[in-house]
ZADO-1210 file (C-alpha; in nm, 4 decimals, padded with zeros to 6 digits):
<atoms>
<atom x="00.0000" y="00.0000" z="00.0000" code="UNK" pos="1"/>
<atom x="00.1259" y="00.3548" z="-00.0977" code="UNK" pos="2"/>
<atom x="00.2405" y="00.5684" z="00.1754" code="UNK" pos="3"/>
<atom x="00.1751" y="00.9242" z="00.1104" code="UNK" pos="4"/>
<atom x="00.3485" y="01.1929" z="00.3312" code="UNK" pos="5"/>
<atom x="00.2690" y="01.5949" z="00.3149" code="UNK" pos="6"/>
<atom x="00.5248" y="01.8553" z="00.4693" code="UNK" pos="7"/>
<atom x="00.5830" y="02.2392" z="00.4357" code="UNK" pos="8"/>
<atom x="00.9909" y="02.1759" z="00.4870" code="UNK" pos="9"/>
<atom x="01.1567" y="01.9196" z="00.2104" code="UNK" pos="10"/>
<atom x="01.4174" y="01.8791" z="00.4174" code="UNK" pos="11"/>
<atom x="01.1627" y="01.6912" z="00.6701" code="UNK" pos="12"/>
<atom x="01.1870" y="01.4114" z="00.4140" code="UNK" pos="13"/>
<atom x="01.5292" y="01.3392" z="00.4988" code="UNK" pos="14"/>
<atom x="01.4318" y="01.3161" z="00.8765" code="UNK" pos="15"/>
<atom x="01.2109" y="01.0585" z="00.7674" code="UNK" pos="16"/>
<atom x="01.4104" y="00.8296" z="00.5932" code="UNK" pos="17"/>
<atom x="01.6759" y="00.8403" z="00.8949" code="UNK" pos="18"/>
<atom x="01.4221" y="00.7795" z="01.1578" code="UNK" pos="19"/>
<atom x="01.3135" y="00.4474" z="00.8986" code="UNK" pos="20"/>
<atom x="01.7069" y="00.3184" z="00.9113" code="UNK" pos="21"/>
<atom x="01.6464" y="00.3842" z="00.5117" code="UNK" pos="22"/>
<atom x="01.9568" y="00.2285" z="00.3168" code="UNK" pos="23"/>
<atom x="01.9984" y="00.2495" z="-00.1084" code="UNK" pos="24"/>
<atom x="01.6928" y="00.4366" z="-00.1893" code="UNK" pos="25"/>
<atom x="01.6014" y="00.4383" z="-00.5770" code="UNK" pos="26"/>
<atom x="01.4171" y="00.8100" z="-00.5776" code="UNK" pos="27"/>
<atom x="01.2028" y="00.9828" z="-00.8488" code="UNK" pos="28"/>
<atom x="01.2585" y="01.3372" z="-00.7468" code="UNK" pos="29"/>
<atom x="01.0015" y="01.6192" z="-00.8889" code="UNK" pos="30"/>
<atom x="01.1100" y="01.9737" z="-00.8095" code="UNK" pos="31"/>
<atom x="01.2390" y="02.3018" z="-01.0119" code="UNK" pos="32"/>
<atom x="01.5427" y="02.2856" z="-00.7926" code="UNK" pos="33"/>
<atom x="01.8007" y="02.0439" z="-00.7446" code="UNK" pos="34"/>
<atom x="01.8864" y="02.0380" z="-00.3970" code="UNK" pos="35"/>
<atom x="02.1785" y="01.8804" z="-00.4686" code="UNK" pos="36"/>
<atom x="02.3790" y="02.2142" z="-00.3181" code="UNK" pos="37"/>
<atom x="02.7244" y="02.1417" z="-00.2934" code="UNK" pos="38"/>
<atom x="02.7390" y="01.7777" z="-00.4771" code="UNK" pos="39"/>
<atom x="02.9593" y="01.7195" z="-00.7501" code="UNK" pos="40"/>
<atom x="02.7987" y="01.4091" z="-00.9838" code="UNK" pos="41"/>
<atom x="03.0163" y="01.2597" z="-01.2084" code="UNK" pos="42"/>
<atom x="02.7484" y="01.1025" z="-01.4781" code="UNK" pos="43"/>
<atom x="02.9750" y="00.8919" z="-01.6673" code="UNK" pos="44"/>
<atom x="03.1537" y="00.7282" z="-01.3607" code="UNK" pos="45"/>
<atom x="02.8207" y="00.6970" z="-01.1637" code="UNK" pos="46"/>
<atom x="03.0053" y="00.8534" z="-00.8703" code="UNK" pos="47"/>
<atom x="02.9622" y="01.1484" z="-00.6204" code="UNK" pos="48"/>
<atom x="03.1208" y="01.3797" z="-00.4049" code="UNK" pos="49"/>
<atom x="03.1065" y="01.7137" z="-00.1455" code="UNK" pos="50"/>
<atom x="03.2580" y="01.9997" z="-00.3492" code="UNK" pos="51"/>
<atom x="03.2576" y="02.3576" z="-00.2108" code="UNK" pos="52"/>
<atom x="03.3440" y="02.2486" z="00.1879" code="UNK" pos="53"/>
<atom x="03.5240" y="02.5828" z="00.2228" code="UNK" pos="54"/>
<atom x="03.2072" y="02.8194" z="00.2266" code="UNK" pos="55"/>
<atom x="03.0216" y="02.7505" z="00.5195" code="UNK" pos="56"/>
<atom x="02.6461" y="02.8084" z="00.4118" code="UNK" pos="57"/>
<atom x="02.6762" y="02.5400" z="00.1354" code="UNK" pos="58"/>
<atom x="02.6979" y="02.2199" z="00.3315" code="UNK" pos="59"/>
<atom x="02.4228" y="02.3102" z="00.6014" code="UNK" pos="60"/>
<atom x="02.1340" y="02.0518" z="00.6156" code="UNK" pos="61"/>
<atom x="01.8801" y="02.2075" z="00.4856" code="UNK" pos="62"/>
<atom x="01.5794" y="02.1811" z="00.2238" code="UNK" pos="63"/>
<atom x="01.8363" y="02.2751" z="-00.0066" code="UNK" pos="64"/>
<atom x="02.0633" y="02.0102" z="00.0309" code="UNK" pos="65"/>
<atom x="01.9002" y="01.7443" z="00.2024" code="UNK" pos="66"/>
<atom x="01.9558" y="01.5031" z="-00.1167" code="UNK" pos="67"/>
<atom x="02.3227" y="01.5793" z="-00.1610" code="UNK" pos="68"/>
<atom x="02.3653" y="01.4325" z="00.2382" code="UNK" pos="69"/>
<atom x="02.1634" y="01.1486" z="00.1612" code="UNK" pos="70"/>
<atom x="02.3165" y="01.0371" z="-00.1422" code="UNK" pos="71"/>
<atom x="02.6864" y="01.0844" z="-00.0031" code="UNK" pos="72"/>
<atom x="02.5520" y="00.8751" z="00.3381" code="UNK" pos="73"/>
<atom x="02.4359" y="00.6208" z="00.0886" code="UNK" pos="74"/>
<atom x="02.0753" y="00.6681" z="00.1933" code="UNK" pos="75"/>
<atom x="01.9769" y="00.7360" z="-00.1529" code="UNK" pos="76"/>
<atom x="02.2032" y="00.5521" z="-00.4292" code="UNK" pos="77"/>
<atom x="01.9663" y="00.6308" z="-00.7283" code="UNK" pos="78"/>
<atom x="01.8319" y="00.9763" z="-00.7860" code="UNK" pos="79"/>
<atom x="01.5993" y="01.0843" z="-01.1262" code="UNK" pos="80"/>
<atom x="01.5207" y="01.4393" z="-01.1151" code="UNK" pos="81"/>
<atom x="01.2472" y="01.5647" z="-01.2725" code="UNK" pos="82"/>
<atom x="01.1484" y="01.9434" z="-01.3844" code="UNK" pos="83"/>
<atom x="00.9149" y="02.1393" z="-01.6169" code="UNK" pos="84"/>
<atom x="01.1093" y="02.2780" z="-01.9222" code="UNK" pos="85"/>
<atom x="01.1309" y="02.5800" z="-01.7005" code="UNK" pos="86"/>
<atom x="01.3224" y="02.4906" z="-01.3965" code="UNK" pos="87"/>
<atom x="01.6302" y="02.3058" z="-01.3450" code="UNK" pos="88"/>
<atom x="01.9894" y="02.4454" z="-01.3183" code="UNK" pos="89"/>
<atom x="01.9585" y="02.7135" z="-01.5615" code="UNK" pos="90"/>
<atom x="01.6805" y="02.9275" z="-01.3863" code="UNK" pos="91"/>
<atom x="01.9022" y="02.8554" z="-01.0483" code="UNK" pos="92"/>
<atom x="02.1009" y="03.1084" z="-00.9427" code="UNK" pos="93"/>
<atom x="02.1718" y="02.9913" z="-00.6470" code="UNK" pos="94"/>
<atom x="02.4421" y="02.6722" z="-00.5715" code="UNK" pos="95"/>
<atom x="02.3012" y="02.3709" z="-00.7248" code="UNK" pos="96"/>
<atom x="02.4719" y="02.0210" z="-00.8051" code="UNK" pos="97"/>
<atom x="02.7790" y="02.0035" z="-01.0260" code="UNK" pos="98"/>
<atom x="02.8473" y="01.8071" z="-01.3351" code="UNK" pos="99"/>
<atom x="03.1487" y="01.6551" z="-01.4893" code="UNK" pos="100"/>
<atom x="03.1496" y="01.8309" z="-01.7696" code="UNK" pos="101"/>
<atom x="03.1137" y="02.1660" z="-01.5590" code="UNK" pos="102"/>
<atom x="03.3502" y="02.4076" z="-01.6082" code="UNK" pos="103"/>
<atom x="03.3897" y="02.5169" z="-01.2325" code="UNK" pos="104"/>
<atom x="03.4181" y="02.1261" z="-01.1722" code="UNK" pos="105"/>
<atom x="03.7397" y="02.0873" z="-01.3589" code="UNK" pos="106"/>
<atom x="03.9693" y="02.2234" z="-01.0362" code="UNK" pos="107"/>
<atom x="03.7899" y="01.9533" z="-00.7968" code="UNK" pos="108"/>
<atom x="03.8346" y="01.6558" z="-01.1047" code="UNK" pos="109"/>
<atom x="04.1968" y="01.8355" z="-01.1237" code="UNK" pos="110"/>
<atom x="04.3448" y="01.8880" z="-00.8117" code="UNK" pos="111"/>
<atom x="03.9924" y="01.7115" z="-00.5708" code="UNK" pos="112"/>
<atom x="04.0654" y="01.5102" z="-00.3003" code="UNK" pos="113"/>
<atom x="03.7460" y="01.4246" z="-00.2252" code="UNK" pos="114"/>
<atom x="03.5538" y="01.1483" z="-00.0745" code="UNK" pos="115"/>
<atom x="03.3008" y="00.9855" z="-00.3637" code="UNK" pos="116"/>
<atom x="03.0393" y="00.7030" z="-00.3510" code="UNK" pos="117"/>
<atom x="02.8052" y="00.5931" z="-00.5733" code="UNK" pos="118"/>
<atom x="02.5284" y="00.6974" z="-00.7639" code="UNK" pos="119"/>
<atom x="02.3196" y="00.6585" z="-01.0233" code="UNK" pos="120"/>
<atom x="02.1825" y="00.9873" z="-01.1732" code="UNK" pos="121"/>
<atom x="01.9317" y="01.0979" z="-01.4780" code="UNK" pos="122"/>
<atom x="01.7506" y="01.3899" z="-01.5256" code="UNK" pos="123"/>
<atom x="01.4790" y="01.4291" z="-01.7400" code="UNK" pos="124"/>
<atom x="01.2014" y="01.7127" z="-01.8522" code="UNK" pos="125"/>
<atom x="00.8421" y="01.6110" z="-01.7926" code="UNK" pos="126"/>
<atom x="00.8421" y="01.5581" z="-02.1851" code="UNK" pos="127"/>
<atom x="01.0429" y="01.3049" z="-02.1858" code="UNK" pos="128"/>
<atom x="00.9086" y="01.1411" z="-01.8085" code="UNK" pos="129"/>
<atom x="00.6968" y="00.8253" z="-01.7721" code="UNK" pos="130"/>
<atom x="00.6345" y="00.8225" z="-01.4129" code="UNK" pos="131"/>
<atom x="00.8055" y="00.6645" z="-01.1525" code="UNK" pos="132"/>
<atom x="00.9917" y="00.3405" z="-01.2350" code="UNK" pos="133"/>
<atom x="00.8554" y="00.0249" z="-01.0224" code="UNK" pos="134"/>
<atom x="01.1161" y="00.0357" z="-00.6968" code="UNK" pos="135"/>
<atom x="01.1090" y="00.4236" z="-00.7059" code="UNK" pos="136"/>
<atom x="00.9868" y="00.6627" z="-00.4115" code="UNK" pos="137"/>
<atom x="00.7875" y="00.9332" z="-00.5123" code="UNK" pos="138"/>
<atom x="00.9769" y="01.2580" z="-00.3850" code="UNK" pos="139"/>
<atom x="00.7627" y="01.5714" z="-00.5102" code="UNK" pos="140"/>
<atom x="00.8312" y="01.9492" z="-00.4541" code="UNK" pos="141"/>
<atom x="00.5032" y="02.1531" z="-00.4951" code="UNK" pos="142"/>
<atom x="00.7484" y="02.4115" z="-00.6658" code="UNK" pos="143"/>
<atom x="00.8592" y="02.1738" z="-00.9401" code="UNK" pos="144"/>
<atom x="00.4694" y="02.1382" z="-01.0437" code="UNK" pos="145"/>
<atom x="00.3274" y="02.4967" z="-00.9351" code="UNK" pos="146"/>
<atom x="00.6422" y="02.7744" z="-00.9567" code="UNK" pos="147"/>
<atom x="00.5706" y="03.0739" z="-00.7775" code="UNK" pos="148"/>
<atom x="00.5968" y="03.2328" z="-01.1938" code="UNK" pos="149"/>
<atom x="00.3461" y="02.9653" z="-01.3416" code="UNK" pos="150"/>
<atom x="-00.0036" y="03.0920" z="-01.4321" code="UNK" pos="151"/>
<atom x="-00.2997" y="02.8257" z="-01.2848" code="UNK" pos="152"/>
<atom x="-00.3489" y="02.6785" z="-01.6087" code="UNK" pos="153"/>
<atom x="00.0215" y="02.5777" z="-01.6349" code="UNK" pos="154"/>
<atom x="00.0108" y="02.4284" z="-01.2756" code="UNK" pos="155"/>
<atom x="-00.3043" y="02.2454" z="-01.3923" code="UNK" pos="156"/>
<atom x="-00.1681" y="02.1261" z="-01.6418" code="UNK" pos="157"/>
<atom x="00.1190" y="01.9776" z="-01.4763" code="UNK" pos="158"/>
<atom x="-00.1121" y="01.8598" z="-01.2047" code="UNK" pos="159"/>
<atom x="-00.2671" y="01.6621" z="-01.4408" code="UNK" pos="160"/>
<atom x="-00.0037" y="01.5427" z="-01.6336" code="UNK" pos="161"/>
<atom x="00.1628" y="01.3570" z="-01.2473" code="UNK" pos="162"/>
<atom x="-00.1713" y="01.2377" z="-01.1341" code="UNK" pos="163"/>
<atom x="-00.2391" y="01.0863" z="-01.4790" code="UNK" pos="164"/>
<atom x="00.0607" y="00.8764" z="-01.4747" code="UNK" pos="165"/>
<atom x="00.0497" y="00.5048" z="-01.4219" code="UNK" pos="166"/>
<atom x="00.2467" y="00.4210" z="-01.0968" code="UNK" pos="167"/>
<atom x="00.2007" y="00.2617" z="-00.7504" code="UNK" pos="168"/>
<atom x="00.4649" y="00.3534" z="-00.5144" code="UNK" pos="169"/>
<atom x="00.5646" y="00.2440" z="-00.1921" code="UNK" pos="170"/>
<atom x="00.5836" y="00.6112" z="-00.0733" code="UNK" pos="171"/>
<atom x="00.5057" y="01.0001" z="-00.2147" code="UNK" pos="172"/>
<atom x="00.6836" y="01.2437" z="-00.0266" code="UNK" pos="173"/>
<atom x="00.5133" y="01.5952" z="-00.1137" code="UNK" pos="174"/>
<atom x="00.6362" y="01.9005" z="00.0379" code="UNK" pos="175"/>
<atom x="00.5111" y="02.2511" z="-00.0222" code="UNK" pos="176"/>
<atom x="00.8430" y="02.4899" z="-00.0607" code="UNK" pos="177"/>
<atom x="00.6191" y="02.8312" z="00.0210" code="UNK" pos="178"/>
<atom x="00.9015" y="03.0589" z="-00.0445" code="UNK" pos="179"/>
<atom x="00.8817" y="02.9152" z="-00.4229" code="UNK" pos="180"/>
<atom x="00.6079" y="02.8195" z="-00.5285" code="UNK" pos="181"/>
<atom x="00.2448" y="02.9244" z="-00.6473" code="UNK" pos="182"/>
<atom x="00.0182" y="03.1295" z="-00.3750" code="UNK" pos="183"/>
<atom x="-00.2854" y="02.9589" z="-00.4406" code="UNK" pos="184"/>
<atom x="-00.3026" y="02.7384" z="-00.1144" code="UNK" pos="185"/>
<atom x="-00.6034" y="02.5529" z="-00.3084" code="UNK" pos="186"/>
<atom x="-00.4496" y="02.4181" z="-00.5826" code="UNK" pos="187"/>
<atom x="-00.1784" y="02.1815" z="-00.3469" code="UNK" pos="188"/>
<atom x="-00.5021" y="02.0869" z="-00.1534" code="UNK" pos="189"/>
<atom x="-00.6445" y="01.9985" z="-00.4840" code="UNK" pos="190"/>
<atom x="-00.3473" y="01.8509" z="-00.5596" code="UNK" pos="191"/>
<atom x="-00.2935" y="01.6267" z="-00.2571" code="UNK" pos="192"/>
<atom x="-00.7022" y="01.5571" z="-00.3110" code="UNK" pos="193"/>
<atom x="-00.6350" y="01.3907" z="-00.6154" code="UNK" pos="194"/>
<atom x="-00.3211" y="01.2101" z="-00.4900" code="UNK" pos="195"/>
<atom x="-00.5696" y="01.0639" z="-00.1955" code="UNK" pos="196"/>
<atom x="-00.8180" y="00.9651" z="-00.5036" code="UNK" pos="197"/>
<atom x="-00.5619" y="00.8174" z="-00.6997" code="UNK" pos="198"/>
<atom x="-00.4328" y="00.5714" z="-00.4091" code="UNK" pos="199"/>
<atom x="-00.7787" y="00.5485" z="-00.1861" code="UNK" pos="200"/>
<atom x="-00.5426" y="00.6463" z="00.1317" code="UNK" pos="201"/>
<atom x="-00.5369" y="00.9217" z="00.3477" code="UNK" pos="202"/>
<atom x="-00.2247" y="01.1193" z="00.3804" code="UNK" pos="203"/>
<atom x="-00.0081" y="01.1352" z="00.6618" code="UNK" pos="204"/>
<atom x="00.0526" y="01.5510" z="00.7536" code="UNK" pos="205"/>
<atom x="00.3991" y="01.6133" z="00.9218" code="UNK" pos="206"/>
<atom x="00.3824" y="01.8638" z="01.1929" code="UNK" pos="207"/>
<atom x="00.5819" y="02.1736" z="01.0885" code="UNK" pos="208"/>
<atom x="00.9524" y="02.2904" z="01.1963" code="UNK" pos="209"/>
<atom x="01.0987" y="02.5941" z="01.2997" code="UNK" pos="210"/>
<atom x="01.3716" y="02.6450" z="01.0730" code="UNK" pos="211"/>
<atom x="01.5867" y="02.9358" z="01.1797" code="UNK" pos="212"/>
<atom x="01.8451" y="03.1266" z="00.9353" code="UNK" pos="213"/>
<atom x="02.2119" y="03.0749" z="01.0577" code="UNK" pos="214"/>
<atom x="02.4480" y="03.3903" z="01.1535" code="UNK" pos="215"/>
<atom x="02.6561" y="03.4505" z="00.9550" code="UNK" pos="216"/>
<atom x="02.9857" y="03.6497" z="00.9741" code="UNK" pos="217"/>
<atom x="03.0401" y="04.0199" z="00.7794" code="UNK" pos="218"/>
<atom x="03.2598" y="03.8478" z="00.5334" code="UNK" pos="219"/>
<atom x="03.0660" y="03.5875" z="00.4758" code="UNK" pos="220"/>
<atom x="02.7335" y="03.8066" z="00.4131" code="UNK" pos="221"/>
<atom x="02.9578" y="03.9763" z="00.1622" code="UNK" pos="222"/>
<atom x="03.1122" y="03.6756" z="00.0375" code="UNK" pos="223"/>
<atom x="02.7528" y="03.5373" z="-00.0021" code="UNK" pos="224"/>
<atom x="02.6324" y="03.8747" z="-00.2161" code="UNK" pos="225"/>
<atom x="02.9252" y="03.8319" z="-00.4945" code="UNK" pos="226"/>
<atom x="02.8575" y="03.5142" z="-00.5066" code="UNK" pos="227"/>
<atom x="02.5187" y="03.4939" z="-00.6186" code="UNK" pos="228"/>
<atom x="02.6057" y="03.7912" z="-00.8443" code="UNK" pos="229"/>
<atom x="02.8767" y="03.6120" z="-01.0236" code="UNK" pos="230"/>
<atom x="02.6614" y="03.2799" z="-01.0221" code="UNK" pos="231"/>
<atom x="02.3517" y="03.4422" z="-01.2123" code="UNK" pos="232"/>
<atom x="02.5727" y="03.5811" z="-01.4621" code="UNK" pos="233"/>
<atom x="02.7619" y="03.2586" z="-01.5416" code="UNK" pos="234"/>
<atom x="02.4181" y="03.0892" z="-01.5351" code="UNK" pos="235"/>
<atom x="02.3031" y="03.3429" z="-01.8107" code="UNK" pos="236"/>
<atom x="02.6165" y="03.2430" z="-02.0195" code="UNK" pos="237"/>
<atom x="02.5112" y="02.8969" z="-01.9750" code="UNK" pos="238"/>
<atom x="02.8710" y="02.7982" z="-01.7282" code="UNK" pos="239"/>
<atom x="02.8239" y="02.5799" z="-01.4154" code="UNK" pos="240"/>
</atoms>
């Protein structure tokens, strides 16, 4: 029977699988963003590692990079991420997961040191998605379906497009991302309505956390301000 699980925080997902003693997770992973901060994937190798150590505010546990610490604890060892034509690393301007053939990833495959394990990655547009593959959890980000910039009949769309899709997972993880994604409250109760229909189960709602910004240091709030100014540019130009 198909668990499903509801949470405002993504990161609560994580939580969930430690408190479960989850091991080699195969996860289908819908959201805009990767949050994959501060993971370098080599594709070809099928083999992963913590880039980036030296800035403090990329390796924190958070919503943001709850997948990278799974996948290099060997909680999750296969990860298929799954966006809308707009979304993935090009519209992120913030620090998202590294490639091989990145061009800020040749100093780490140069001169790394680094600690990998492995993985097995794939990313795909909803184009080119099928639904979740049989052994797959169902990970889902409300922002990868309804964007904070997608008009209603986009998010319906989309909404359609998931629920219409012929799978039966052991678990759906949905999480709501407010900061990103659509206002309309309704439409993720619609949305989690249909997800009830689709299984005949109830879901399971997470009780919220407090998450609470860390301090940061002068230098590193000015570090952090050039940084996502020289990241949206190289995004622009297409460099990762």
């Amino acid at each position: 029977m198909t668990e499903l699980f509801i949470a405002e925080e993504h990161s609560q997902l994580y939580e969930l699988w430690l408190e479960r003693g989850y091991r080699g997770l195969a996860v289908c992973h819908i959201d805009f963003h990767c949050d994959m901060r501060g993971l370098l994937i080599d594709r070809r190798l099928g083999k992963a590692c913590f880039v980036d150590q030296h800035i403090p505010y990329v390796h924190l546990l958070d919503s943001g990079s709850y997948l990278s610490h799974a996948i290099m604890n060997g909680t999750v060892t296969s990860l298929r991420w799954v966006h809308d034509e707009f979304g993935g690393r090009k519209h992120d301007y913030r620090h998202c997961v590294k490639f091989e053939t990145d061009f800020s990833a040749l100093p780490y495959r140069l001169f790394g040191n680094n600690k990998c394990v492995p993985v097995n990655f794939t990313e795909q547009s909803f184009d080119d998605w099928g639904g979740p593959q049989p052994g797959e959890f169902l990970d889902i980000d409300w922002d990868g379906i309804a964007f904070a910039g997608y008009d209603e009949q986009h998010i319906r769309r989309l909404m359609a497009e998931v629920l219409a899709r012929d799978f039966a997972p052991s678990c759906i993880f949905l999480a709501r991302s407010p900061d990103y994604c659509h206002h309309d409250r309704q439409l993720y109760e619609e949305f989690i309505g249909g997800l009830e229909a689709k299984f005949n189960i109830r879901a399971t709602r997470l009780p919220s956390v407090e998450t609470i910004a860390p301090v940061r240091s002068t230098f590193w709030k000015l570090y952090g301000i050039v940084d996502q100014f020289v990241l949206k540019r190289l995004h622009r130009l297409n460099l990762f």
